[in-house]
N, CA, C and O of each residue as an XYZ file, in Angstrom:
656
protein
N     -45.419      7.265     13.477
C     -43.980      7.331     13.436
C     -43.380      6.185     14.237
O     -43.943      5.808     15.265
N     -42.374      5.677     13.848
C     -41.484      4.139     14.294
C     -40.509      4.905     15.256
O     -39.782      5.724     14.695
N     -40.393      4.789     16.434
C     -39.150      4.555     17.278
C     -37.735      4.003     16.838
O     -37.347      2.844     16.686
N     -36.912      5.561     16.642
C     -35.839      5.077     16.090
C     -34.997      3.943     17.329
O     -34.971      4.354     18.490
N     -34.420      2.719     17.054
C     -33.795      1.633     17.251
C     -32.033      2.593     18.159
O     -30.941      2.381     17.632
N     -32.106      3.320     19.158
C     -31.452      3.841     19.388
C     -29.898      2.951     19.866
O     -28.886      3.652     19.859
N     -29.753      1.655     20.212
C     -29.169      0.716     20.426
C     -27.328      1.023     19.687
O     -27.346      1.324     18.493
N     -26.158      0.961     20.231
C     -25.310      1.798     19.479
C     -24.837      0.148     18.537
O     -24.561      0.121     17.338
N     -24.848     -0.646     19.136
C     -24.531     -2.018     18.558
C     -25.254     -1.948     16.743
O     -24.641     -2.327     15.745
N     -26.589     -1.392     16.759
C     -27.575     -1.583     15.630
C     -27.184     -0.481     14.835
O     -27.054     -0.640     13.621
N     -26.919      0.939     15.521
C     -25.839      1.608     14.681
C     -24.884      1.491     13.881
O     -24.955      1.839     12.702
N     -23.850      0.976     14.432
C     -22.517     -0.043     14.401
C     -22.812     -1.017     13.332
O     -21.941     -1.181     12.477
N     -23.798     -1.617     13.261
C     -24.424     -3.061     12.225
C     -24.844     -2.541     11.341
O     -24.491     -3.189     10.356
N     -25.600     -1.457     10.963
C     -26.452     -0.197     10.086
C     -25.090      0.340      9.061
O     -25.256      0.401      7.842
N     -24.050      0.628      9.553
C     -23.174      1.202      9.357
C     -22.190      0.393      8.393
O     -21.818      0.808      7.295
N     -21.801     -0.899      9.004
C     -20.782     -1.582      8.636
C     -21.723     -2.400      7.419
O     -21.117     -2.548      6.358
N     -22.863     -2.837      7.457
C     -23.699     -3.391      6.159
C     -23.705     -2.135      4.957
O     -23.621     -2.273      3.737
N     -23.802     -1.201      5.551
C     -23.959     -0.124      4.486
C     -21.952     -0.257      3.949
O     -21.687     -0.955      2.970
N     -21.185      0.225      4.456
C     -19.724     -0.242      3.924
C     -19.556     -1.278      2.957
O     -19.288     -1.429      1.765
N     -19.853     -1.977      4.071
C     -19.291     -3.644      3.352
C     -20.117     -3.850      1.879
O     -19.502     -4.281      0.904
N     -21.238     -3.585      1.815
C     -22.323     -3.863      0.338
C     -21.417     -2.776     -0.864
O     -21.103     -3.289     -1.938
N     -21.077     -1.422     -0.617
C     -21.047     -0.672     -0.987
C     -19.595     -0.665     -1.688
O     -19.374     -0.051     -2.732
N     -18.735     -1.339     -1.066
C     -17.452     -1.932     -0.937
C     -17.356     -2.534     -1.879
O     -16.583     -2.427     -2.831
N     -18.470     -3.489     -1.579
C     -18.630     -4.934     -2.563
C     -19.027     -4.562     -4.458
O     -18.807     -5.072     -5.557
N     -19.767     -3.275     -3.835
C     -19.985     -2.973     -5.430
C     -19.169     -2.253     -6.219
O     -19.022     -2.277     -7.441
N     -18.591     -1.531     -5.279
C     -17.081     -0.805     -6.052
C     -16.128     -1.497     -6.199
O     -15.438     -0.890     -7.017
N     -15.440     -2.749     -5.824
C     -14.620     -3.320     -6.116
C     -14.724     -4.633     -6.942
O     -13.894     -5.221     -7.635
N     -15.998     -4.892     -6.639
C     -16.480     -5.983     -8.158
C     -17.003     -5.086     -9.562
O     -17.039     -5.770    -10.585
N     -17.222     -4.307     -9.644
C     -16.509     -3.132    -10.804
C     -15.312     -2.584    -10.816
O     -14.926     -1.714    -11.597
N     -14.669     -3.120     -9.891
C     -12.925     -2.802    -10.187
C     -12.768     -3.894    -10.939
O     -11.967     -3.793    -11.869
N     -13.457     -5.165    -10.747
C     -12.655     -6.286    -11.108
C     -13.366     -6.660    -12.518
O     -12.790     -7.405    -13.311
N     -14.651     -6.105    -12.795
C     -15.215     -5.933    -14.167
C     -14.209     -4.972    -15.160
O     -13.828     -5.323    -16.277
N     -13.885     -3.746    -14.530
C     -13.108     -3.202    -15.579
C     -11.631     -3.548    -15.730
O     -10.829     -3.015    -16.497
N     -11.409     -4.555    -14.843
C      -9.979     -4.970    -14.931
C      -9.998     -6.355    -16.050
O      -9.089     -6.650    -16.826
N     -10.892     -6.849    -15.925
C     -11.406     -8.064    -16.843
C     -11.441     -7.629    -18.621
O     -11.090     -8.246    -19.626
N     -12.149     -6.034    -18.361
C     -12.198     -5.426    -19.786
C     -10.690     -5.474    -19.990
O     -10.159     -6.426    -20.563
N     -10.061     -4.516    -19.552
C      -8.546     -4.367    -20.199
C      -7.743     -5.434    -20.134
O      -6.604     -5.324    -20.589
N      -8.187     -6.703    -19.544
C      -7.636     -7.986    -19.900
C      -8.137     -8.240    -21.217
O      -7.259     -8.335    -22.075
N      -9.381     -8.383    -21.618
C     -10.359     -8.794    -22.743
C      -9.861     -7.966    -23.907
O      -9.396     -8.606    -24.851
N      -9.875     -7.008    -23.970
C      -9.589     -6.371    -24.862
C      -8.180     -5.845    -24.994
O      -8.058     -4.738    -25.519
N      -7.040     -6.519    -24.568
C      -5.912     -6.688    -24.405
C      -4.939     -5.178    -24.519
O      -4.010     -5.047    -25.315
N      -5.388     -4.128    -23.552
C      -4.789     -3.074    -23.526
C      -3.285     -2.649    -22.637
O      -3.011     -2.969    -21.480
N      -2.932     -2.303    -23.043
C      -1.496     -2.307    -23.042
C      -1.036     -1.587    -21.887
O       0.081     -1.730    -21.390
N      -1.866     -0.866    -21.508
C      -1.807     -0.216    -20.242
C      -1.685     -1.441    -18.640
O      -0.841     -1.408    -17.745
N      -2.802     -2.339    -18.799
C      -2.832     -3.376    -18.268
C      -2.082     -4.864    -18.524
O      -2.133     -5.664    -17.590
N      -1.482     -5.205    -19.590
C      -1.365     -6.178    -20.132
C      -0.144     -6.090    -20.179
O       0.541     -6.980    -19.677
N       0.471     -4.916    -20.839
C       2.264     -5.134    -21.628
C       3.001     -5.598    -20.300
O       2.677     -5.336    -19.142
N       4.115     -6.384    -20.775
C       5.066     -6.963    -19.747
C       5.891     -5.664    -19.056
O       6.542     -5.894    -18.037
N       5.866     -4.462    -19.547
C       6.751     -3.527    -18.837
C       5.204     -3.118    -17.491
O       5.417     -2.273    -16.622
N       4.035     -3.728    -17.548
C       3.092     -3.265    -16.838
C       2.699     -4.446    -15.916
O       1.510     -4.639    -15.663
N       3.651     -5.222    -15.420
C       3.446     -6.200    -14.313
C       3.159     -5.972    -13.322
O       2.363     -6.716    -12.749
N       3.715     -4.770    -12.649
C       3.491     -4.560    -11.348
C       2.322     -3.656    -11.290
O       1.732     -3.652    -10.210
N       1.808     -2.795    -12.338
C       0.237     -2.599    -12.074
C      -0.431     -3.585    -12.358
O      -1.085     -3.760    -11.330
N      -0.710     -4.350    -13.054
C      -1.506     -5.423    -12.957
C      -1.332     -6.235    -12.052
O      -2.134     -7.163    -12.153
N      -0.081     -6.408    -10.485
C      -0.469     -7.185     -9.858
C      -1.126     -5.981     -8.769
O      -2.299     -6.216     -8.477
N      -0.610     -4.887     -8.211
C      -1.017     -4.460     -7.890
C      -2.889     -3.865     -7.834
O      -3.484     -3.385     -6.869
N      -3.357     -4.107     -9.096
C      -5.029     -3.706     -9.022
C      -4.992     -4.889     -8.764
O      -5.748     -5.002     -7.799
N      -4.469     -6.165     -9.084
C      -5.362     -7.323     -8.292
C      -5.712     -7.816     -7.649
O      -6.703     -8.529     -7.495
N      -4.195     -7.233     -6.643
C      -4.195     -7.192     -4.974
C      -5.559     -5.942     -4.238
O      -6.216     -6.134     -3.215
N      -5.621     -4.857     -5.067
C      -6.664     -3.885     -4.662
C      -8.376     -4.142     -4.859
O      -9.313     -3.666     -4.218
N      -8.362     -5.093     -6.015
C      -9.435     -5.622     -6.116
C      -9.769     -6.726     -5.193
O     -10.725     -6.646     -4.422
N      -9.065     -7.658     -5.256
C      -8.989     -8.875     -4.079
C      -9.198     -8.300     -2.633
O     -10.296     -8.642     -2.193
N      -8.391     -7.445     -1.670
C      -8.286     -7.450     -0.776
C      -9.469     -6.616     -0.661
O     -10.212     -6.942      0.264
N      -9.958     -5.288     -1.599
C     -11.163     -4.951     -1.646
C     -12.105     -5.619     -1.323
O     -12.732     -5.342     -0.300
N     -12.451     -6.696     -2.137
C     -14.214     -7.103     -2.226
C     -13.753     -7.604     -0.745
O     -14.343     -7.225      0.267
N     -12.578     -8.543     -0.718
C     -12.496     -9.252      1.262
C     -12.931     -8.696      2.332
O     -13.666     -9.292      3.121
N     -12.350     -6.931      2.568
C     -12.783     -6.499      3.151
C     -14.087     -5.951      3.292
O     -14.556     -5.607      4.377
N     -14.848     -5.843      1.879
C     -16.118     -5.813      2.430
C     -17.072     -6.946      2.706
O     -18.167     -6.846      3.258
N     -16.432     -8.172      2.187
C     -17.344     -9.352      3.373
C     -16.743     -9.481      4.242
O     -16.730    -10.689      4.480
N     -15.986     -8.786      5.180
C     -15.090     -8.719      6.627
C     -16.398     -7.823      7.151
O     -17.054     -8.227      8.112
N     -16.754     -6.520      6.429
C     -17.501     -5.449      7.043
C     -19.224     -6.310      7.453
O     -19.847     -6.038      8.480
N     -19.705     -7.312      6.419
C     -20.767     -7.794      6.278
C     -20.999     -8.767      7.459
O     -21.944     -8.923      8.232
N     -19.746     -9.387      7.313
C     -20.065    -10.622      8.513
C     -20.067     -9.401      9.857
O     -21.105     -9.411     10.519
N     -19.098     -8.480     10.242
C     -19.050     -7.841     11.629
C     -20.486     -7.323     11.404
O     -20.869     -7.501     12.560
N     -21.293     -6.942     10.933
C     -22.258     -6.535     10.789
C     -23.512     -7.128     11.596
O     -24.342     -6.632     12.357
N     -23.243     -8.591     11.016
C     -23.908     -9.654     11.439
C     -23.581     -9.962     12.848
O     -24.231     -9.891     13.890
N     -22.445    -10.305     12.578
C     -22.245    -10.960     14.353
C     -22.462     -9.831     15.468
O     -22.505    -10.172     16.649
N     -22.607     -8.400     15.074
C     -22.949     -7.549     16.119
C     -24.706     -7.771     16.081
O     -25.353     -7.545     17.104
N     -25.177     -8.088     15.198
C     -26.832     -8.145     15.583
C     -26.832     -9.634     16.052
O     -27.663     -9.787     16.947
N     -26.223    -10.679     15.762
C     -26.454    -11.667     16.255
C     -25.889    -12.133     17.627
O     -26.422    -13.084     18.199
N     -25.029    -11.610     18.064
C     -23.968    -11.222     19.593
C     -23.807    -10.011     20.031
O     -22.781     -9.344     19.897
N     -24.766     -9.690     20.546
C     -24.460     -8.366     20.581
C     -23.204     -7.803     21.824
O     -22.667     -6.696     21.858
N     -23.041     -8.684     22.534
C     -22.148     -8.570     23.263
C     -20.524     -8.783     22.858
O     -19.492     -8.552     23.488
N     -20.693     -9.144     21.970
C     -19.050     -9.501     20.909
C     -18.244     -8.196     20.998
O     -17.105     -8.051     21.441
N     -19.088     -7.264     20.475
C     -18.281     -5.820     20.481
C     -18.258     -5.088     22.206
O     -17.307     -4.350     22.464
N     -19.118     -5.291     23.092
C     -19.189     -4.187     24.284
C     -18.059     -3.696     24.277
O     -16.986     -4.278     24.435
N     -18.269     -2.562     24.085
C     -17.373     -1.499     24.335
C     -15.989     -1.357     23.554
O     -15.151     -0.543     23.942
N     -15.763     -2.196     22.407
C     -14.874     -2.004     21.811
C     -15.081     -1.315     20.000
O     -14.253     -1.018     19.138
N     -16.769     -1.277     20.046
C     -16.917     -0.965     18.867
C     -16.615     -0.141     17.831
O     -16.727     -0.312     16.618
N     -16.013      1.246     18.795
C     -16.039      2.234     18.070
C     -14.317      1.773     17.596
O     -14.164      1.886     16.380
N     -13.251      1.367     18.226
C     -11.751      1.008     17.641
C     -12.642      0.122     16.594
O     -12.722      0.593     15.460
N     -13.243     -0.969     16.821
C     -12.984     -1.996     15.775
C     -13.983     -1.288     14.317
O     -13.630     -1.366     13.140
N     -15.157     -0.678     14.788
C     -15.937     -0.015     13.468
C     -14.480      0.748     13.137
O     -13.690      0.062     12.489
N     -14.005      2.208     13.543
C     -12.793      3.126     12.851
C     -11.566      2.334     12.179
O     -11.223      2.750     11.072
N     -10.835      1.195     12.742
C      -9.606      0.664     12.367
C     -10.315     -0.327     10.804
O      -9.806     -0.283      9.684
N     -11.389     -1.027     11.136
C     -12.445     -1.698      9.930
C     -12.103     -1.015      8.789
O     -11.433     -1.381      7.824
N     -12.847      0.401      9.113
C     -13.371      0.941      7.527
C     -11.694      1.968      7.280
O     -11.368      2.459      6.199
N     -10.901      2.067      8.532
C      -9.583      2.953      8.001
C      -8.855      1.675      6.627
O      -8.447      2.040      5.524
N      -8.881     -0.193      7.265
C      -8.235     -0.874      6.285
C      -8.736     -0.701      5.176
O      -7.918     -0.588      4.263
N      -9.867     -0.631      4.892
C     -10.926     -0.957      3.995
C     -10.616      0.144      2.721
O     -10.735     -0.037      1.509
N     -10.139      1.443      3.528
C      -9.835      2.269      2.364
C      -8.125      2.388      2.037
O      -7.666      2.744      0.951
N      -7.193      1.945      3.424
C      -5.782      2.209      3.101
C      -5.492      0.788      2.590
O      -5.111      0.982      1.436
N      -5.474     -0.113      2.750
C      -4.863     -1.448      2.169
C      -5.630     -1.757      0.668
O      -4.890     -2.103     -0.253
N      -6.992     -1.647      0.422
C      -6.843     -1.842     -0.819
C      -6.834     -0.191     -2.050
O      -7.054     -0.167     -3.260
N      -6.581      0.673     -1.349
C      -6.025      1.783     -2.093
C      -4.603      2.145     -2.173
O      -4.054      2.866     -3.006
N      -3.894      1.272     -0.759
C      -2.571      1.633     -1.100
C      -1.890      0.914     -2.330
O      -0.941      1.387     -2.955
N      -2.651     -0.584     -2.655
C      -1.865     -1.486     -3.606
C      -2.228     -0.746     -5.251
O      -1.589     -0.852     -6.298
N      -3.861      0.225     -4.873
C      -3.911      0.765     -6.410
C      -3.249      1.734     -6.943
O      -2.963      1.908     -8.128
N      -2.891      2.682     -5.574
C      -2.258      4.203     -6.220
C      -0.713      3.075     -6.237
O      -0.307      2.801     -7.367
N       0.010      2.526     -5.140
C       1.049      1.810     -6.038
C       0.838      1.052     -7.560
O       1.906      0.628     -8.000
N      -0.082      0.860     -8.246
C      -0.151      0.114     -9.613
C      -0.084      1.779    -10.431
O       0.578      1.915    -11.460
N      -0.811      2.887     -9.846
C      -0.923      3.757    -10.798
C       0.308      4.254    -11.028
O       0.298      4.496    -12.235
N       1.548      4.603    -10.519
C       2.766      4.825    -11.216
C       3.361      4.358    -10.057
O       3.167      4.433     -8.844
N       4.381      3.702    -11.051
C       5.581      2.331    -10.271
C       6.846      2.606    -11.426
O       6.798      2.978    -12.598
N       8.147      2.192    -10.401
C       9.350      2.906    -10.716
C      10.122      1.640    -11.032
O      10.334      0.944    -10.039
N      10.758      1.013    -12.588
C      11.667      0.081    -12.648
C      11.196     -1.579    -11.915
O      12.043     -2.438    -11.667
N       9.576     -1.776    -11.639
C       9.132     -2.923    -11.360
C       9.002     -2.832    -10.218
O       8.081     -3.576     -9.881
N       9.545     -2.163     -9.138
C       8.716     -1.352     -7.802
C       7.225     -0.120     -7.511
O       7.089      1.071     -7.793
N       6.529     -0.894     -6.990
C       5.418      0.124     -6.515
C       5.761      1.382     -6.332
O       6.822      1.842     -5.911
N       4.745      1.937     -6.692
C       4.510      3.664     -6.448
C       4.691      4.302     -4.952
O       4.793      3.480     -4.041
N       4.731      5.392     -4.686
C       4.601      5.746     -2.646
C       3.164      5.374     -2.430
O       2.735      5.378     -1.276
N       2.464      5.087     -3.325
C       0.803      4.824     -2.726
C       0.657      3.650     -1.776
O      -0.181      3.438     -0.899
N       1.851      2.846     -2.248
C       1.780      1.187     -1.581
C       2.534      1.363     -0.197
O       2.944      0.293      0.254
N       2.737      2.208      0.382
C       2.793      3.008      1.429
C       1.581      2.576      2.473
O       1.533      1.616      3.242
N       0.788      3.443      2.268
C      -0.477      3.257      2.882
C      -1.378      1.319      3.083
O      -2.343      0.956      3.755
N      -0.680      0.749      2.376
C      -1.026     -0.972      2.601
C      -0.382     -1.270      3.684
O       0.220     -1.998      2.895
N      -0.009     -1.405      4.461
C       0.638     -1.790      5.229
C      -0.159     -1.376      6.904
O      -0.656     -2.059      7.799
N       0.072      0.143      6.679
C      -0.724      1.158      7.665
C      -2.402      0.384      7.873
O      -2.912      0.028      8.935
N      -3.111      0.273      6.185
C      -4.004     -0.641      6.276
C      -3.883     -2.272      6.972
O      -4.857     -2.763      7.543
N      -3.197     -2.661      6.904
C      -3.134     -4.269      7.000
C      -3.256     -4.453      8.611
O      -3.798     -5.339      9.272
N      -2.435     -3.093      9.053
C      -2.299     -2.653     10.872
C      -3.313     -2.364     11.505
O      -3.410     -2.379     12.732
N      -4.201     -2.062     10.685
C      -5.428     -1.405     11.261
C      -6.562     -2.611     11.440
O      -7.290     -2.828     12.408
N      -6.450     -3.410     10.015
C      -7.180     -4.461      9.977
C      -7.253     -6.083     11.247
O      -8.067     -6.859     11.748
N      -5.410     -5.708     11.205
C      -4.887     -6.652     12.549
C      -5.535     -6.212     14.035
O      -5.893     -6.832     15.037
N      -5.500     -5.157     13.731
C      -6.174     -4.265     15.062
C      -7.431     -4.449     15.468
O      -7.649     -4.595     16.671
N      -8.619     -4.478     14.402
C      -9.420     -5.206     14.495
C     -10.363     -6.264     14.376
O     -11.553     -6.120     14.654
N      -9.785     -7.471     13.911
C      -9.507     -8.488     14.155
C      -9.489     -9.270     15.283
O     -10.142    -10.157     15.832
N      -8.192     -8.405     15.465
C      -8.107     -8.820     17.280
C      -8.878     -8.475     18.261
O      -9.025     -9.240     19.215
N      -9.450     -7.371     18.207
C     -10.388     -7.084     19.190
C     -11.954     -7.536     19.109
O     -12.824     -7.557     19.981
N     -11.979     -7.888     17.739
C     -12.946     -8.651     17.539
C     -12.562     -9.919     18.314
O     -13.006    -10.031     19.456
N     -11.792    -10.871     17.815
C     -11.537    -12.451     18.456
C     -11.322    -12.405     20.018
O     -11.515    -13.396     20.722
N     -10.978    -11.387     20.428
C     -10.873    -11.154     21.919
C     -11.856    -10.851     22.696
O     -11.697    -11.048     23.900
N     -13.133    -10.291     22.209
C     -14.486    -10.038     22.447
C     -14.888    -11.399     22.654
O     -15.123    -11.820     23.787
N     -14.990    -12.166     21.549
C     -15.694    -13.392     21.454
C     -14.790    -14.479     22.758
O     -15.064    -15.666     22.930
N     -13.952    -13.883     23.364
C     -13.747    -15.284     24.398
C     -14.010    -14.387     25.683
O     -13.926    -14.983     26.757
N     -14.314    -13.052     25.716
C     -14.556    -12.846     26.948
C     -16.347    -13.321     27.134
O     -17.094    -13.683     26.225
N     -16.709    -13.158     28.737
C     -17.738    -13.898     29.546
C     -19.230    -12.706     28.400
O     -20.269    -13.106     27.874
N     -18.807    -11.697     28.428
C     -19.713    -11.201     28.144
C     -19.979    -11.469     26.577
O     -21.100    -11.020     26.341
N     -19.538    -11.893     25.668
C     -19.966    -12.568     24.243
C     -21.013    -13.694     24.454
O     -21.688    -14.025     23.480
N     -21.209    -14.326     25.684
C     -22.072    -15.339     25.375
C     -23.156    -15.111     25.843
O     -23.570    -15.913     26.679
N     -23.954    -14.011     25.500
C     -25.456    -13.739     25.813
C     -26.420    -14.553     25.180
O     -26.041    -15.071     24.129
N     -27.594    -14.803     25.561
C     -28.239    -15.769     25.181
C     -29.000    -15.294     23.719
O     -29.409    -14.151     23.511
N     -29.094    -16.419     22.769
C     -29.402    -15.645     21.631
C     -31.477    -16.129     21.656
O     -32.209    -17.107     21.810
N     -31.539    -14.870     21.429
C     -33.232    -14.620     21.347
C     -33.825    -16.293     20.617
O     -33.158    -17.070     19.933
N     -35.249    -16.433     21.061
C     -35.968    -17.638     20.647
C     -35.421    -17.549     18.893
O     -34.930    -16.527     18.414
N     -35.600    -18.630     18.244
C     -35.553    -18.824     16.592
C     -34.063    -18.198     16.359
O     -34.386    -17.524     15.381
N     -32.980    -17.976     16.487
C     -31.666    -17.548     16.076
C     -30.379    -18.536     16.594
O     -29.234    -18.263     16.956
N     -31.229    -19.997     16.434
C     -30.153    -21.232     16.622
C     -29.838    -21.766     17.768
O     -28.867    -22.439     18.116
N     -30.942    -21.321     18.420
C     -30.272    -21.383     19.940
C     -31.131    -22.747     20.706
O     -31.679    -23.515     19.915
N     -31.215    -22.952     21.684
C     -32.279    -24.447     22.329
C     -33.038    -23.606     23.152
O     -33.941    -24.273     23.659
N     -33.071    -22.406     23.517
C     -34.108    -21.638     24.073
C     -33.789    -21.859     25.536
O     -34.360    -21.104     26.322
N     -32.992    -22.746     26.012
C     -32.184    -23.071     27.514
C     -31.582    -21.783     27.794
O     -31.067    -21.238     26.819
N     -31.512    -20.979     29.250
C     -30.677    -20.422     29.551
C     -29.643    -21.347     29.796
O     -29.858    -22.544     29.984
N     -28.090    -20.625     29.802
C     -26.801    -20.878     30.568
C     -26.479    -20.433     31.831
O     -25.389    -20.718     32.328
């Protein structure tokens, strides 16, 4: 039996790779079946009285797949820095995956019914997302200039093998 990797950072990285991939595959099949009802020119998607759902899934597809290479790279830079996150992981993992589902779901339930060329109340929830995403962001970029982000990175991971 293997010694589970109890480390909360590798958790945190375990977690956000599993999101972000998973992300990636649901919303690049958003953007496959959005391609169909382009292709096959359905009216649901296409007619000019249907502008604002069609910009709306595109914004949900777009900001979708983004956020899950947002989830992929934090993924990374927590196994590759592990000090980037200390102690802020659990805001920046929760506020991560809260954008991940309110900003690109708020722009879709707004495409699914919209009033006179205005979004639906779903596009509500984008915003709440976009706040969350700012949220961590920042605590990500704020990690990376404090003293403790610059731990030395293990032999073979780019480094000159010099301590600082």
């Amino acid at each position: 039996m293997m010694a589970r990797d109890t480390d909360p950072a590798v958790d945190y990285a375990r977690r956000h790779l599993r999101v972000g991939w998973w992300s990636l595959v649901g919303f690049l099949i958003l953007g496959f079946v959005l391609e169909v009802l382009h292709g096959f020119k359905i009216g649901l998607y296409l007619d000019v009285s249907n502008e604002t759902r069609r910009l709306m899934w595109t914004l949900a597809h777009a900001h979708g797949a983004l956020l899950g290479l947002v989830h992929v790279l934090y993924a990374l830079c927590l196994r590759l820095f592990p000090g980037v996150a200390a102690g802020s992981q659990k805001p920046v993992s929760s506020s991560l995956i809260g954008a991940s589902v309110l900003l690109p779901g708020g722009f879709f339930l707004g495409g699914v019914g919209f009033y006179a060329g205005d979004p639906g109340l779903g596009i509500l929830a984008a915003p709440v997302g976009a706040t969350l995403l700012i949220i961590a962001v920042f605590l990500i970029a704020r990690a990376t200039a404090s003293p403790d982000s610059r731990q030395e990175q293990p032999e073979g991971h780019g480094g000159s093998g010099r301590r600082r």
